[in-house]
N, C-alpha and C positions, 0 to 999 in steps of 0.2 A: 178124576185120576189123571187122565189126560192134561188137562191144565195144571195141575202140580205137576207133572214130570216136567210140563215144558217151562214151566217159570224155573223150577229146579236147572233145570239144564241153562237155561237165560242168566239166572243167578251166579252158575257153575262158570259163563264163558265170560260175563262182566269181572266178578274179582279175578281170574286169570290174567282172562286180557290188560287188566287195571296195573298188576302185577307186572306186567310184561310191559307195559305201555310206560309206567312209571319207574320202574327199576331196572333201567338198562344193564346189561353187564358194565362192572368198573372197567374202565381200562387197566392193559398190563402196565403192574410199576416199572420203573425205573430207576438206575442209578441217581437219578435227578430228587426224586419220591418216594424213596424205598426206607420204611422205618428199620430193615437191617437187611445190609447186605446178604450177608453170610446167610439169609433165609433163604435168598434170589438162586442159587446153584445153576437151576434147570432155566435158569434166563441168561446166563451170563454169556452163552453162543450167540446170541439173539443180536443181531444189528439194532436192534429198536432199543433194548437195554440198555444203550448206550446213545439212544436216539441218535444212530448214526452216525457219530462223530470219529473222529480217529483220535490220535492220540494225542497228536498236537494240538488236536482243538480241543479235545477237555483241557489240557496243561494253559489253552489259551484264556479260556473263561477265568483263570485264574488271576487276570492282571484284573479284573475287581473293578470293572470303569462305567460312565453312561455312555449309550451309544452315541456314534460318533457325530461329529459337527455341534454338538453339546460341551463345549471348552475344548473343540481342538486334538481329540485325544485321537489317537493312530486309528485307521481305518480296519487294522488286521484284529485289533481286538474283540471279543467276544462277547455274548453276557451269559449271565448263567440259565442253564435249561436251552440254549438254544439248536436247533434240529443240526445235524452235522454233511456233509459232503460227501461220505468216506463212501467207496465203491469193495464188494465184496472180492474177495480174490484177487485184489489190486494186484498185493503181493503173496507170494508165494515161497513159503520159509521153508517148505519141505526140500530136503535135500535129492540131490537128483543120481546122489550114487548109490550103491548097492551095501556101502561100508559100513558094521555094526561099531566101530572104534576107529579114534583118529589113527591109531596109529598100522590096524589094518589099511587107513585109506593112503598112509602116507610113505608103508610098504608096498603097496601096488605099484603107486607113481614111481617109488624109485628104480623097484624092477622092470618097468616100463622104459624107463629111461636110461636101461644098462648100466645102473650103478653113478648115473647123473653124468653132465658135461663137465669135464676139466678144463676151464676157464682162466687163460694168461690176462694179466694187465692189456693184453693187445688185443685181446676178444670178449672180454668183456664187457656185456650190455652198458650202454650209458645212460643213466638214469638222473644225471645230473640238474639242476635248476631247483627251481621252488616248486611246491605241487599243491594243489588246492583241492583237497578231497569231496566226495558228494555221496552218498549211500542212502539204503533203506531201513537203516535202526531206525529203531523206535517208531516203524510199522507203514511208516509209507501214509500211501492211500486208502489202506483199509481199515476197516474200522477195527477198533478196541476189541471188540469180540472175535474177532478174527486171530490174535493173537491168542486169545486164552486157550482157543482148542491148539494149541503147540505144547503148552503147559500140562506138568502133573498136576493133581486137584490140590496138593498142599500150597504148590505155586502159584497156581491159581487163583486160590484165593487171597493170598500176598498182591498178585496184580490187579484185582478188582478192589482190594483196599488203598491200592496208590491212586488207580482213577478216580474213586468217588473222591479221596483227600486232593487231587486237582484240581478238580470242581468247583472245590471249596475255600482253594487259595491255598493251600495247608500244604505247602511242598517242601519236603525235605534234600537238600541236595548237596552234595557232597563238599564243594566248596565253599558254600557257607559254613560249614564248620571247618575250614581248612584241611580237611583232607582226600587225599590222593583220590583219584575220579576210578581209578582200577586198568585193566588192560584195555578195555575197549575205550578207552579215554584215548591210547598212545595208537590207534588205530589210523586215525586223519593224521597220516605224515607229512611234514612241509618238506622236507628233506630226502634223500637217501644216499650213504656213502657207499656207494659199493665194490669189490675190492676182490680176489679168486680168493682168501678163505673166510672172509667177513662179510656182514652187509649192518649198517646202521641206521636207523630209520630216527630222526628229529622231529619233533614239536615244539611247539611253545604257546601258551591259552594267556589270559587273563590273571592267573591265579595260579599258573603250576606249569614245568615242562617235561617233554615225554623221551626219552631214549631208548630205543631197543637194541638187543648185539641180535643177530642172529646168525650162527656160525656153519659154516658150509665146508669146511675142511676137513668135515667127515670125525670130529673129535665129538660129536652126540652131546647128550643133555647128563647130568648130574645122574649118577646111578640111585635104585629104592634107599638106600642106606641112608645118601647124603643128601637127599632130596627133602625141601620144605616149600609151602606156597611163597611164592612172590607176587607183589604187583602187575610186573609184567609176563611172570612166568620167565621159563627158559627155553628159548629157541635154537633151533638148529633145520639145517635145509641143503636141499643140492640146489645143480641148472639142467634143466633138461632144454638145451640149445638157448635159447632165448629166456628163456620161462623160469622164473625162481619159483620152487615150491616150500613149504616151510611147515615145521609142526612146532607146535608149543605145547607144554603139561606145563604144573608144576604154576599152576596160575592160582592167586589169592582168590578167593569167594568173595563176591561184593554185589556191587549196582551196576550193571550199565547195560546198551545195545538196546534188547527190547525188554530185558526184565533182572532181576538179580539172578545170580549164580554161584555155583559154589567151588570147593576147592578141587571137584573133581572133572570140572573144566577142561576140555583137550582142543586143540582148533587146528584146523590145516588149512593155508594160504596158498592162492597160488594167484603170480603178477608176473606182469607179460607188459611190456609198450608196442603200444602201433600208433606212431607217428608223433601227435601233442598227449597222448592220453596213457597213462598206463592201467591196465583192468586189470580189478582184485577179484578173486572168487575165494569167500570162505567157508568153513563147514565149521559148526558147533556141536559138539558130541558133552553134555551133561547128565545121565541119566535121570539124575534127581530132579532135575528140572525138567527140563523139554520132554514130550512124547515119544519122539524121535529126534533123530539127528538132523539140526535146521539147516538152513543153507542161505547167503543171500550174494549178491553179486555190488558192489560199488567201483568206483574208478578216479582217480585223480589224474588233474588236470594242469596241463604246463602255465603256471602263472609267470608271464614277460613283462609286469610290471617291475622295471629295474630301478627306481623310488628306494633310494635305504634306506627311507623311512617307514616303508610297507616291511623293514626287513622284518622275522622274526627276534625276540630280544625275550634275555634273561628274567621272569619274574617269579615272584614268590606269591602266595595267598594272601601275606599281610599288608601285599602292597595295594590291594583294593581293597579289601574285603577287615581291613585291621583284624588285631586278634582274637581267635576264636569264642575265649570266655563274651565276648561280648553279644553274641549270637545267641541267641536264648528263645525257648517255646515259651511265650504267655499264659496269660489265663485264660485263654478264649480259643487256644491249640493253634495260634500263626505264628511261622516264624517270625521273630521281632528281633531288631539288636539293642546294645547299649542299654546303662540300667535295671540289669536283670533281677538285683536283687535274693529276694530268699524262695525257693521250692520252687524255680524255673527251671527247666530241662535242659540237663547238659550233658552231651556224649561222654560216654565211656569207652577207654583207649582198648577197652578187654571186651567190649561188644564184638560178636560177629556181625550184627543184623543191627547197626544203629537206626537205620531209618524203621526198623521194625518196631523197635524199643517206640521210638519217633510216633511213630503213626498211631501207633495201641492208646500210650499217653495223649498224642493229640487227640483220638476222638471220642476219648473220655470229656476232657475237657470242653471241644468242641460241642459235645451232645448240652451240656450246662448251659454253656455261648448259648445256645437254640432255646433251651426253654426258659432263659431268662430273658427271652423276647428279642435275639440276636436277629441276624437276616444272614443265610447260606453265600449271600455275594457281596457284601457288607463289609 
């Protein structure tokens, strides 16, 4: 009896052990590995999910190359699946006021400020020259996961289908279809006019340029009645001494900064110069999207390159990018131009969410590319 318990038991710790010794636990998937996102929820905080990259380097994996010194190709490029950089907490979106609405936070300031400074031609700030902006959109140094805990779970998961579709080259972006980049586009201002009841802020990209008014004469933004979303929204703002502060509503729902947003967008600005530099501080108040109300800090920079050929200069989208119909989604879900042909994807002007439209169709398509023996970096 003895001898069969203990072969039993011998028997018992070899298939265990066999078991254990042979079937490691899988590793956690990844966006790199994952046969569907949308299963992944309770990974998507996860720096590893993302194997650590940030957002620029998924977006980078996406130029599709061999690693370098193999024909010459730029050193910053990526390949796909590769471990990322991004440090946790790099940055920090939470906002650092107490304010549940922009326009609580943008009534405080101006009670603060006595009803704002009244600013002659002869005292007000000079803000003049070229300016070269620099900020934290689109997340810094932290990794991709980092941003989604800011997110509600609908948006959420809208930003975890744009990263895996960067990965995969499959980027949709506003200018390739010719249109308008949204507010955070007119954001990096080259310019600013500024004047005791206006202030004007200038851009100008590759494909598009950016104007804001923002008025300070105490005449406010468009009442509920007559109010609709715009591109840039509608500004208005005082000076409390030096310091412009400024609120915007009234802004179109789109793409840009660190995720889409919608039309119930509020933001308040506040810019200051000390010395070459002037600092922005802005707050994002969307309920729909964000957790909370985000915050992040940038600053532009006095550019003294006086080159008129550095100048900024008038351009349209057609003038790089020719016209739109030529832009078209594939059979294989990449963006592709020229020769679209028949049942290629083309924006609709009455989409709210074209890149949504965009993404759903690419990775339908894309999922086919794959089992018909396609390659994810390919």
């Amino acid at each position: 009896m003895r001898a069969t318990s203990a072969f039993v038991a011998a028997l018992v710790f070899t298939v265990l052990g066999g078991i254990s010794a042979c079937s490691p636990a899988a590793p956690p998937v990844t966006i790199f590995d994952t046969k569907d996102f949308h299963a992944d929820r309770a990974r998507w905080t996860d720096p590893a999910y993302f194997k650590n990259n940030t957002v620029n380097q998924l977006r980078g994996m996406a130029l599709n190359i061999e690693p370098y010194g193999d024909g010459g190709q730029p050193a910053t490029a990526r390949l796909y699946n590769t471990e990322g950089t991004a440090k946790v907490g790099a940055v920090n979106y939470a906002s650092p006021y107490p304010f549940k609405t922009a326009r609580e936070q943008y009534d405080a300031w101006l009670a603060e400020a006595n009803g704002g400074t009244k600013h002659t031609k002869e005292t007000i700030p000079d803000w003049s020259g070229r300016w070269n902006a620099g900020g934290a959109f689109g997340g810094g140094q932290s990794p991709a996961s980092d941003i989604v805990k800011y997110l509600t779970p609908q948006y959420q998961e809208y930003f975890v289908q744009e990263m895996k579709a960067y990965t995969e080259g499959r980027i949709w972006s506003a200018n390739s279809f010719c249109l308008p980049t949204g507010f955070f586009g007119a954001l990096p201002a080259e310019e600013f006019v500024v004047t005791p009841e206006k202030v004007w802020t200038f851009a100008s990209g590759n494909g598009a340029n950016f104007v804001r008014w923002i008025y300070t004469d105490g005449s406010g933004v468009s009442p509920p009645e007559s109010a609709f979303p715009k591109w840039h929204g509608e500004s208005m703002g005082f000076w409390n001494g030096d310091t412009l502060i400024v609120y915007t509503n009234q802004i179109r729902g789109w793409k840009g900064g660190i995720s889409e947003y919608t039309d119930a967008l509020e933001i308040v600005e506040k810019y200051r110069r000390v010395g070459d530099k002037i600092e922005a501080d802005i707050t994002m108040y969307d309920p729909t999207v964000f957790a909370a109300p985000m915050h992040t800090t940038f600053e532009f920079e006095l550019n003294k390159d006086k080159n008129p050929a550095a100048r900024p200069t008038y351009n349209t989208c057609t003038d790089t990018n020719g016209p739109a119909p030529k832009v078209y989604l594939d059979d294989n879900g990449f963006l592709n131009e020229h020769l679209s042909g028949e049942g290629n994807y083309q924006w609709d002007v009455a989409d709210p969410r074209p890149w949504g439209t965009f993404l759903n169709e690419s990775d339908k398509r894309f999922a086919a590319y794959i089992a018909g023996g396609g390659k994810p970096h390919e």
